[in-house]
RORO-263710 format. One record per residue (C-alpha): residue in one letter; y, z, x. Coordinates in steps of 0.5 Angstrom, whole numbers, padded with zeros to 4 digits, always signed. Layout:
REM RORO-263710
aYZX ...
END
This chain:
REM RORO-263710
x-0113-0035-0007 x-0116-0041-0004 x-0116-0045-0010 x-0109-0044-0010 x-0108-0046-0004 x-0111-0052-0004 x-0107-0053-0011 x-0101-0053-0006 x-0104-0057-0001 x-0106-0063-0006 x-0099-0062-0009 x-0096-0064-0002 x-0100-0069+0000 x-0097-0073-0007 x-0091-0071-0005 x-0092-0075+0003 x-0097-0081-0002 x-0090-0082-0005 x-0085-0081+0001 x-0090-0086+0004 x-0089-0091-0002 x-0081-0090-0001 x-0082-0091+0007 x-0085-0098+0005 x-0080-0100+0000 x-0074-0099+0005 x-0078-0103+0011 x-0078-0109+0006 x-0070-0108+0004 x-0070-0108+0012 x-0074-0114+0013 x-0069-0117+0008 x-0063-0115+0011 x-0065-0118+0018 x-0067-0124+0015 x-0061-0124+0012 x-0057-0122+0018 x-0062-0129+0022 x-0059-0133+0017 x-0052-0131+0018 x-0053-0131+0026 x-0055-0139+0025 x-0050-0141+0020 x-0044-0138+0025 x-0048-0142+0031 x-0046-0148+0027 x-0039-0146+0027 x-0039-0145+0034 x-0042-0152+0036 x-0037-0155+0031 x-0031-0151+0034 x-0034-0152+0041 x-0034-0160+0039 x-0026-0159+0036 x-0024-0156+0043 x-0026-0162+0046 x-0022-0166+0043 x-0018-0162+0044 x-0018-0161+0051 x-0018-0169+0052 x-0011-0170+0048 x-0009-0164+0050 x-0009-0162+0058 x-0004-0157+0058 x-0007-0152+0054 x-0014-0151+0058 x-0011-0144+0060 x-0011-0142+0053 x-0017-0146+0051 x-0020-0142+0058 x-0018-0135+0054 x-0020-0137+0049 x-0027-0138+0050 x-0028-0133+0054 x-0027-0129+0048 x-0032-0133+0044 x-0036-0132+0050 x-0036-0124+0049 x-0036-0124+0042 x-0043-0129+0043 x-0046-0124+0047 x-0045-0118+0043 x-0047-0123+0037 x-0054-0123+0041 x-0054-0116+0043 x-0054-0114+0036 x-0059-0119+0035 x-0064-0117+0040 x-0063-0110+0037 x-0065-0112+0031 x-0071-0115+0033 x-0074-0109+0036 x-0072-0105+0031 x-0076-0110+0026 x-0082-0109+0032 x-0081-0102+0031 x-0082-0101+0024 x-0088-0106+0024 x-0091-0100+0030 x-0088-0095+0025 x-0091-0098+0018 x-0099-0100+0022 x-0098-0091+0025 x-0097-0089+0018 x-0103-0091+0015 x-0107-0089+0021 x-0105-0083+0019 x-0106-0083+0012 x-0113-0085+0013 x-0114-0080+0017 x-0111-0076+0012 x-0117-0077+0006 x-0122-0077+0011 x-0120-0070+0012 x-0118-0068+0005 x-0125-0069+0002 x-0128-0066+0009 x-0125-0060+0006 x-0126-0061-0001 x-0133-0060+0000 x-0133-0054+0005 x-0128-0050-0001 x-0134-0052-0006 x-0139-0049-0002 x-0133-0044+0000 x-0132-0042-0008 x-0140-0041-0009 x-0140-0036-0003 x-0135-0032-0005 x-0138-0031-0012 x-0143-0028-0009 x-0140-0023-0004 x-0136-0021-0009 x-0142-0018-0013 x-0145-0016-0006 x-0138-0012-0005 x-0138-0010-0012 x-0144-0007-0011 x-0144-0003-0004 x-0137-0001-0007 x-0140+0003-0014 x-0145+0006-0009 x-0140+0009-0004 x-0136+0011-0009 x-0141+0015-0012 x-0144+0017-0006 x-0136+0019-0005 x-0135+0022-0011 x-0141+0027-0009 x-0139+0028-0003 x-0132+0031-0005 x-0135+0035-0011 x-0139+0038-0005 x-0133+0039+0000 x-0128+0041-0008 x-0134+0046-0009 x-0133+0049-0002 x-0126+0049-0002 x-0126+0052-0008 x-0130+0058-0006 x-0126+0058+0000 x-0120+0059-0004 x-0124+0063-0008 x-0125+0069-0004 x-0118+0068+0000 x-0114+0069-0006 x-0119+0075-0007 x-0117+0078-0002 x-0110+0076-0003 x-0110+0079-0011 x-0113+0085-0008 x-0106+0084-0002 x-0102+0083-0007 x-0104+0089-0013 x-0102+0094-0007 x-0095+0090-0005 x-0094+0091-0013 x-0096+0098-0013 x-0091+0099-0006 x-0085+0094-0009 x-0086+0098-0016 x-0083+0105-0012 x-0079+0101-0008 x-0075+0099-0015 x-0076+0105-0018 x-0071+0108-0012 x-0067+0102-0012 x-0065+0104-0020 x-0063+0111-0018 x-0060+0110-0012 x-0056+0103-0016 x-0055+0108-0022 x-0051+0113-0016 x-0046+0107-0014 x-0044+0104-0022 x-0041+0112-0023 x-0038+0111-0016 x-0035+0105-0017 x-0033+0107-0023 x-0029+0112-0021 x-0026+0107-0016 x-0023+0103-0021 x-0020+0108-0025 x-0015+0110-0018 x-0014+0102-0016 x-0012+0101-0024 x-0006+0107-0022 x-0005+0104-0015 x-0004+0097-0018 x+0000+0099-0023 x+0005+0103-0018 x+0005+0096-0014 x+0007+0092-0020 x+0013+0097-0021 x+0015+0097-0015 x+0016+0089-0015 x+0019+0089-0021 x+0024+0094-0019 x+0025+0090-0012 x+0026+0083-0018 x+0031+0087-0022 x+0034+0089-0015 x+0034+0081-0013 x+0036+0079-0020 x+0043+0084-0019 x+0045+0081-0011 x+0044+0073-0014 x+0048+0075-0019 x+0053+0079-0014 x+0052+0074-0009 x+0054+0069-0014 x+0060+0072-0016 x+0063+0073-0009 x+0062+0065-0008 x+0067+0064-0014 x+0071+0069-0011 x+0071+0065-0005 x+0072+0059-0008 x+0078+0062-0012 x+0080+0065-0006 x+0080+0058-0003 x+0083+0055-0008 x+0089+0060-0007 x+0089+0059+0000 x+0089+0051-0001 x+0095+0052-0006 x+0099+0057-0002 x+0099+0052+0004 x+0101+0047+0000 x+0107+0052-0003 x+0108+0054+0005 x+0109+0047+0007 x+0113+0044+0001 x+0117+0050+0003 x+0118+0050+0011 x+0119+0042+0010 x+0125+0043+0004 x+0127+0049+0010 x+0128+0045+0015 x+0131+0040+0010 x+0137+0045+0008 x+0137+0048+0014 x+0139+0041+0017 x+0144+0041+0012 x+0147+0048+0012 x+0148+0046+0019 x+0151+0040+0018 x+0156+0043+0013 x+0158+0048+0017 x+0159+0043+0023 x+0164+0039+0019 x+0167+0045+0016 x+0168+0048+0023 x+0171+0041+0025 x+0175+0041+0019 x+0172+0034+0018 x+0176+0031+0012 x+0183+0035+0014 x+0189+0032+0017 x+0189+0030+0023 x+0195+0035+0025 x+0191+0041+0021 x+0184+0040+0026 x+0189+0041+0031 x+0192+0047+0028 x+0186+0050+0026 x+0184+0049+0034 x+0188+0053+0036 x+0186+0059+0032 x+0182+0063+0037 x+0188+0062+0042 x+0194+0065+0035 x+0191+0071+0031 x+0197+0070+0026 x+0193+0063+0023 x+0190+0066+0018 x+0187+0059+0015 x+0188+0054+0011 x+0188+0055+0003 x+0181+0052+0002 x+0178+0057+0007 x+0181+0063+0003 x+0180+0061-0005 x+0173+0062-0007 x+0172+0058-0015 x+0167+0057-0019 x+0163+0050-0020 x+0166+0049-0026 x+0173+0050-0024 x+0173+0046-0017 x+0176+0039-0019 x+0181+0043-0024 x+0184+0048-0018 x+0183+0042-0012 x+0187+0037-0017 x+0192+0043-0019 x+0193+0045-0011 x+0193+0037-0008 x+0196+0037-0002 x+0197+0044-0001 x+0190+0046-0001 x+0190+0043+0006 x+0197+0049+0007 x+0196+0053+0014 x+0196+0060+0011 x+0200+0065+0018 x+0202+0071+0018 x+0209+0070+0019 x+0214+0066+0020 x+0213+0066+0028 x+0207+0064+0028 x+0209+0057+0023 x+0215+0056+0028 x+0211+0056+0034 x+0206+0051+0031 x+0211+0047+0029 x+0214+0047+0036 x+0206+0045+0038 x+0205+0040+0033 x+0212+0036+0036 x+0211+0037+0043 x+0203+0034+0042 x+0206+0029+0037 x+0200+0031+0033 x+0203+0030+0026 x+0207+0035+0020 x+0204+0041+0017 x+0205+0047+0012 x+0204+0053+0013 x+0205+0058+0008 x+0207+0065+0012 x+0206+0071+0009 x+0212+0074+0010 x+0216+0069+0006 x+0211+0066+0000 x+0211+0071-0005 x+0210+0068-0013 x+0215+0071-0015 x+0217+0069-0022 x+0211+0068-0026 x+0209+0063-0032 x+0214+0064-0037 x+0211+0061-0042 x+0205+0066-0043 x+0205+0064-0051 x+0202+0057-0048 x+0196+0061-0046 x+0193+0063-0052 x+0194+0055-0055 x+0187+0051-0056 x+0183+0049-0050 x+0188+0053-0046 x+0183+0056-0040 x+0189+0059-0037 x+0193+0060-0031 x+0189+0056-0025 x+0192+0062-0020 x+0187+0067-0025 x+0181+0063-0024 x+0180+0064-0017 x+0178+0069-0012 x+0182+0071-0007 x+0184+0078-0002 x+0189+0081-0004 x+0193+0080+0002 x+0193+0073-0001 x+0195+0073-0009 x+0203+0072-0007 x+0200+0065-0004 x+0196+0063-0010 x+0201+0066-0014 x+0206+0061-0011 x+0200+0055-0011 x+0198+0056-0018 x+0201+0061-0022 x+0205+0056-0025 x+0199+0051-0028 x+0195+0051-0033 x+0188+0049-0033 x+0186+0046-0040 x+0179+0044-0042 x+0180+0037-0044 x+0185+0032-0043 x+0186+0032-0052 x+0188+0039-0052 x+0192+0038-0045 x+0197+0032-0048 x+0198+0037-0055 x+0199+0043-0050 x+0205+0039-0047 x+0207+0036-0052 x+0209+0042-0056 x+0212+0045-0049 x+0216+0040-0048 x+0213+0038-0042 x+0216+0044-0039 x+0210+0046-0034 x+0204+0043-0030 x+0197+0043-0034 x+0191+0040-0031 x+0184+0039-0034 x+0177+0041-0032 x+0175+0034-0031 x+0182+0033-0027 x+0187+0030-0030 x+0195+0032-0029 x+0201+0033-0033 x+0207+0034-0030 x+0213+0037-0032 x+0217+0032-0034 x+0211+0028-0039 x+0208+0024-0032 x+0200+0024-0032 x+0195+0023-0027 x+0188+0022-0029 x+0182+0016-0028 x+0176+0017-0023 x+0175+0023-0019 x+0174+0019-0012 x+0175+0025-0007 x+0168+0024-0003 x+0171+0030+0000 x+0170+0036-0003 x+0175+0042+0001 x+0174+0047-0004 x+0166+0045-0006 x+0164+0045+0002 x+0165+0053+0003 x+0162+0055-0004 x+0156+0049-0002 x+0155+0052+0005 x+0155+0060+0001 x+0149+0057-0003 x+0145+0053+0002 x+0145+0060+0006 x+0144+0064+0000 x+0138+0057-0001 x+0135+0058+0007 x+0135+0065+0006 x+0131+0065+0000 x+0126+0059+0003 x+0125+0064+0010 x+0123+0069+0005 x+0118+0065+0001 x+0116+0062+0007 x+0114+0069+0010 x+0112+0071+0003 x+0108+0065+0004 x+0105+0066+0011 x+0104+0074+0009 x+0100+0071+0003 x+0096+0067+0007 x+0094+0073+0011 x+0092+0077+0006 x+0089+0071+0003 x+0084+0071+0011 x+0084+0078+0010 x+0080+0078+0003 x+0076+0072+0005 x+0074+0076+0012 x+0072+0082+0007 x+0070+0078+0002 x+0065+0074+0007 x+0063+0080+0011 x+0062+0082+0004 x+0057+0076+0003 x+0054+0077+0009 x+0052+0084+0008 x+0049+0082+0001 x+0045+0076+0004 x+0043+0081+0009 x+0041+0086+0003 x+0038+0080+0000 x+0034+0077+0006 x+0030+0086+0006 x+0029+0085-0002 x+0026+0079-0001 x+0022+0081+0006 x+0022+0089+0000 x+0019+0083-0005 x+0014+0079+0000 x+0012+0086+0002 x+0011+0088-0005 x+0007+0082-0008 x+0002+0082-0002 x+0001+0089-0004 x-0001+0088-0010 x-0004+0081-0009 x-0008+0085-0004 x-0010+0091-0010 x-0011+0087-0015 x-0016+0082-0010 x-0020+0089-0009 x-0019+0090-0016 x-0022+0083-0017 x-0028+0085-0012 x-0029+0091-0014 x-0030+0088-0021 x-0034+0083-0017 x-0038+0088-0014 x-0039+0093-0020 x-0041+0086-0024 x-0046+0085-0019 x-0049+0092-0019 x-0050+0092-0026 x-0053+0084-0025 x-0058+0087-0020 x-0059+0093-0025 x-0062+0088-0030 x-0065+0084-0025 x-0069+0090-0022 x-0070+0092-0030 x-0073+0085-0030 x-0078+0086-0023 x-0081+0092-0025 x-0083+0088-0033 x-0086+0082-0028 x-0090+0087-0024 x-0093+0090-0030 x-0094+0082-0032 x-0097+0081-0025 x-0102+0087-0025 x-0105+0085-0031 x-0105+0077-0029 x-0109+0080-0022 x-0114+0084-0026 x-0115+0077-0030 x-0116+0074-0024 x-0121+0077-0021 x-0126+0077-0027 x-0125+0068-0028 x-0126+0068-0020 x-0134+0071-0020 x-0135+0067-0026 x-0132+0060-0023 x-0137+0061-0016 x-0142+0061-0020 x-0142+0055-0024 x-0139+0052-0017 x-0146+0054-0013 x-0149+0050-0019 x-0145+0044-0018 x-0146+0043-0011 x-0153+0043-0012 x-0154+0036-0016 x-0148+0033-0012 x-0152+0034-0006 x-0159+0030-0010 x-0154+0025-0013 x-0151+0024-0006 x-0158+0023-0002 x-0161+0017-0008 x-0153+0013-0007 x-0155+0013+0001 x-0161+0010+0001 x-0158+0005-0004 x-0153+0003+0000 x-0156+0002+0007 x-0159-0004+0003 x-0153-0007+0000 x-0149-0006+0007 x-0153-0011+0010 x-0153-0017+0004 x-0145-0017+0005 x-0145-0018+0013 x-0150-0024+0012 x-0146-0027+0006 x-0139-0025+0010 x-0143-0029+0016 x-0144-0035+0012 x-0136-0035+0009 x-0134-0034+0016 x-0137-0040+0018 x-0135-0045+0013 x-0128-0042+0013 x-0127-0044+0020 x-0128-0051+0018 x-0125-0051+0012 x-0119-0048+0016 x-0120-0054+0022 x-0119-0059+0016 x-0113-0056+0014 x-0110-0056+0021 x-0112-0064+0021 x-0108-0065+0014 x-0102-0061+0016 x-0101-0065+0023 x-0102-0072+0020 x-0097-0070+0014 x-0092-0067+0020 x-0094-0074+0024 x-0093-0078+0017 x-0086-0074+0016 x-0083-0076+0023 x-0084-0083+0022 x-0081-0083+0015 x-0075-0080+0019 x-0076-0085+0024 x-0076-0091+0020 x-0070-0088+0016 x-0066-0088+0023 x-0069-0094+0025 x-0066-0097+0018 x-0059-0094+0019 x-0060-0097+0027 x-0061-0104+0022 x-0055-0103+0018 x-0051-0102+0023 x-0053-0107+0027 x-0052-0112+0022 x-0045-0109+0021 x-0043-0110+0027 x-0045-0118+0027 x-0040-0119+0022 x-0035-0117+0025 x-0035-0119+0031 x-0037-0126+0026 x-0030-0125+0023 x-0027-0124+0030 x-0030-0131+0032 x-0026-0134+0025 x-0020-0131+0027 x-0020-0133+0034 x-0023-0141+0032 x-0017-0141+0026 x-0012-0138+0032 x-0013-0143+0037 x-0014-0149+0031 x-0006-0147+0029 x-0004-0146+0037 x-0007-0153+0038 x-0003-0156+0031 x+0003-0154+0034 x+0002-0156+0041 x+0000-0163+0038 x+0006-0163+0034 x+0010-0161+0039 x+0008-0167+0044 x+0009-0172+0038 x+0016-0171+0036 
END
């Protein structure tokens, strides 16, 4: 270990012999550096002076310029100075490399003195080391004999110690056997009792916990049934919805074509109570119907036609279908006296007293001829009171299909008769015709059967209509039922799954019993075997305690002799060790002392080495101080060049400009 010290000491001190080499090295460049840096100091004082000289020639031609020229040099003057600075600064630091370089080899001459000092003192060292470590050697095989004998003493006695406790505790542990041994025995039968026991116990869970499985698969049924029942009625509600979204849609088409009808129904019946499309002297007889029973009314109220027949008996009765129908003469008398005594207009008036129709339609052969309907008095309806009227009117005109069969029918009857067709051409005795577009917007005869059909119409949509809202009211009805229905079916639903929770607890709590009681019963006949197992090892230990017994007298014996020759061999290794422990203390003195100056040594070396380093770091500062320094002169030189060659341009300038 102290070789390798000093190895690694020696390997340090080359590292400082070459750093040292390295310093020196650094301490000639810088040397050359300054001289360098002197050099160029000098070469700019000459250019200063001649720049010096320059402005005083300058000064003499030029006397306006000494403001500048004053600025000017004051910038030299600056620039000179830091020039000196730097200077001084390079000086001291070349003084102080000089004091760094004489202190380095002081310090490695020291260095050598001390390295061999201790050089000397590790020889020496190494010689006492040799021979303490045989004296150690030595004092260390004695003591460890003298330990060997007595730990065989103190094992011996241990051993015997041991011996007879476990004596005791082999004779403690026979009888705790021969006490376990019954104990396991009562166990077994006591355990035998419980595996019937439990037995019997599993049978009855067995049966309780398939009760409980009936029961919850009898509650799923019961479920599977209402979800399915449930599911039925939400159709049905769905459907009844539906119904109730169609019958109100129905309802509202019907109220909105009622109030439509109606509106017209009252609108026809406002123009026929006005008579709206009569004469003027028509309406104003007719008002006075309330006030004269004997006007009965005009034709169009009395004759009733069918649709298809309308336009050929509108076109048969012309004028006359506006003819007031009165009871009697007197009444026609007295509202032709009120029609000239308002001046209200003429009208005709068919009394019933004087306008019978006698006569007939003498041409009954022409009835049965092609396209011939038939007299236009037969197809309409009337009271009886009044078919002397419609006879009058139209019993002597022809209603024909077409217009074809109405010219042939003339032609063959010598034009004798009227004939008018369904789409309401006329042929008049005589061989005159009438025919073209049928323009009467006011259909007199079409406005009563249209009124009768509106109110057949209205009375029809009232009754959808209610039939509609009676719909809509049993459609409420069954829904209400229908859902009182699902409510109580969520209700039978919420116990079967209350019923169905109930259940699986029931038969999750049988079969955990089941599953514990299985547990238990396993465990039992596991505690059977176990006890089957102690008892076999109780038989083992009794026969290993016997062993036991018979090893240990032997084993104390054979200790007793032991202990005797450790004990002489103990006595002869103290007597021997007394002596080796004194030559070791004498040998450790003298390694001590030597030691202690070979550390001093050392300590020297390492100090000088940290002096040696701090100065190599201060020649490094030292050396980069120089550079800089050296740096800092060059451009404050260049700052000079650039001031000589501004003024040199400036006083160009001025000497031109005073020439010209």
């Amino acid at each position: 270990m102290f070789l390798m010290e000093m190895t690694r000491i020696d390997g340090q001190l080359h590292e400082v012999g070459e750093k040292c080499g390295i310093a020196e090295a650094q301490l000639h460049e810088s040397k050359d550096s300054y001289e360098q840096v002197k050099t160029e100091y000098e070469r700019m004082e000459s250019e200063i002076e001649q720049l010096e000289q320059a402005i005083g020639e300058v000064r003499e031609n030029l006397s306006g310029s000494t403001v500048l020229k004053g600025k000017l040099e004051g910038q030299i003057n600056v620039l000179k100075e830091q020039i000196h600075t730097a200077e001084m600064t390079d000086e001291h630091l070349k003084d102080r490399l000089d004091s760094i370089e004489k202190d380095t080899q002081d310090r490695l001459a020291q260095k050598d003195v001390y390295g061999r000092e201790r050089e000397e003192l590790l020889e020496a060292l190494a010689g006492i080391s040799e021979r303490k470590q045989a004296a150690e050697k030595e004092l260390d095989e004695l003591r460890n004999g003298m330990k060997e004998c007595s730990d065989g003493i103190e094992h011996g006695k241990s051993e015997i110690i041991e011996l007879l406790n476990n004596k005791a505790s082999v004779k403690a542990r026979q009888q705790r056997f021969d006490t376990m041994a019954e104990q396991i025995n009562i166990r077994k039968a006591k355990l035998t009792q419980r595996l019937l026991a439990r037995k019997t116990e599993e049978e009855d869970l067995d049966n309780v916990l398939a009760a409980y499985q009936q029961e919850l698969d009898d509650v799923n049924e019961t479920i599977r049934e209402l979800k399915e029942s449930a599911a039925a009625m939400e159709e049905k509600n769905r459907e009844w919805r539906r119904k109730y979204s169609q019958t109100s849609q129905q309802l509202e088409q019907d109220v909105t074509r009622y109030h439509k009808e109606q509106s017209r129904l009252e609108t026809l019946k406002n123009i026929a109570e006005r008579y709206d499309g009569y004469g003027n002297s028509i309406r104003r007889v007719m008002e006075q119907k309330d006030r004269h029973k004997g006007i009965l009314g005009v034709v169009s109220d009395l004759i009733q036609v069918e649709k298809k027949y309308e336009v050929a008996i509108e076109t048969a009765l012309g004028g006359s279908i506006q003819n007031i129908v009165t009871e009697d003469e007197e009444t026609a008398k007295q509202m032709i006296a009120y029609l000239k005594q308002n001046r209200y207009g003429r009208a005709t008036f068919l009394p019933l007293t004087s306008v019978n129709g006698s006569g007939g339609f003498k041409n009954q052969e022409a009835l049965r001829e092609r396209g011939v309907i038939g007299l236009a008095s037969t197809l309409v309806k009337n009271d009886a009171r009044y078919d002397g009227v419609t006879n009058y009117l139209l019993g002597r005109v022809v209603v024909a299909e077409t217009i074809d069969d109405a010219i042939a029918l003339a032609r063959k009857y010598r034009y004798s008769f009227r004939i008018v067709t369904l789409e309401g051409e006329c042929l008049n005795p005589g061989g005159s015709m009438t025919g073209g577009a049928f323009k009467n917007t006011s259909n007199l005869l079409a406005r009563r059967r249209e009124v009768e059909e509106l109110e057949t119409l209205v009375a029809s949509l009232q009754s959808q209509i209610k039939e509609s809202r009676d719909r809509l009211e049993d459609i409420k009805t069954a829904q209400s039922l229908l859902e009182e229905d699902m409510e109580s079916g969520k209700e039978k639903l919420q116990e079967q799954y209350i019923l169905q929770n109930t259940a699986k607890m029931n038969l999750d709590r049988a079969t955990e019993q089941k599953n514990e009681r299985e547990t238990v019963f396993a465990g039992l006949h596991a505690e059977r075997a176990e006890i089957e197992e102690q008892l076999a090892e109780l038989e083992n230990n009794k026969a290993q305690i016997a062993a036991e017994i018979e090893a240990a007298a032997v084993r104390e014996k054979e200790i007793g002799q032991e202990n005797e020759d450790f004990q002489k061999r103990f006595e002869e290794y103290q007597t021997k060790e007394k002596e080796a422990a004194e030559t070791v203390s004498k040998i450790a003195l003298e390694e001590a002392g030597i030691r202690q100056k070979a550390e001093f040594a050392q300590s020297n070396i390492s100090r000088i080495q940290s002096e040696i380093t701090r100065f190599s770091q201060d020649r490094e500062t030292l050396i980069t101080q120089a550079g800089d320094a050296k740096e800092e002169a060059k451009q404050k030189m260049a700052e000079i060049e650039e001031l000589k060659r501004r003024s040199l341009h400036r006083m160009i300038r001025m000497l031109l400009s005073n020439s010209s």
